[in-house]
N, C-alpha and C positions, 0 to 999 in steps of 0.2 A: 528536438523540441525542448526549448527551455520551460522549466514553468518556474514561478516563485514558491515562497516558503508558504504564503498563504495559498497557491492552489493543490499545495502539498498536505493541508491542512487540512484545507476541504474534502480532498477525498477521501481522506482519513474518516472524517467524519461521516461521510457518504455511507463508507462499507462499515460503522458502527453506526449507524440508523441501521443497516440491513440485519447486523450481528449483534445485538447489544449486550447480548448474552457474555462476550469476549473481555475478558480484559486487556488493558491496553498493550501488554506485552506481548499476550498471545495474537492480537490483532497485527502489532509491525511485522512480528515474526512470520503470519500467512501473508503478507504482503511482499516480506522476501522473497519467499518461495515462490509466490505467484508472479515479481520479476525478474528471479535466477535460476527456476526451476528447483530442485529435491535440496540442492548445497546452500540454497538460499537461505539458509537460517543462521549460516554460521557468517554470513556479509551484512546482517543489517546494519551494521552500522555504518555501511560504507554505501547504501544506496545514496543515487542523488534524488533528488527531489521529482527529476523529469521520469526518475522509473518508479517513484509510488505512484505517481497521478496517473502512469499509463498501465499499470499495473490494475491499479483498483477501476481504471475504466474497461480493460478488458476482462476481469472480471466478473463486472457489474454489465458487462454488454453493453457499452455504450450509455447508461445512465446519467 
């Protein structure tokens, strides 16, 4: 699944509507992990785009 930078965006903002409480480092950071599992924190920089969006909608259950 490709997605753009703006649907990358988006769900960013999605799961900080859910978490607002999060700063935005600690927010990419659960996003890794939520698309590489526990070592995910040491790859964020290396997600693409198509594994935050699937990431924060598996998350989010489908939202």
């Amino acid at each position: 699944m490709a997605a753009t930078r703006r649907e990358a965006l988006e769900a960013v903002e999605r799961l900080w509507d859910r978490y607002p409480e999060q700063r935005l480092g600690q927010l990419l950071t659960n996003i890794a992990i939520f698309a590489r599992g526990p070592g995910g924190a040491e790859e964020v920089y290396d997600l693409e785009n198509w594994e935050i969006v699937g990431a924060v909608v598996d998350h989010l259950g489908g939202e």
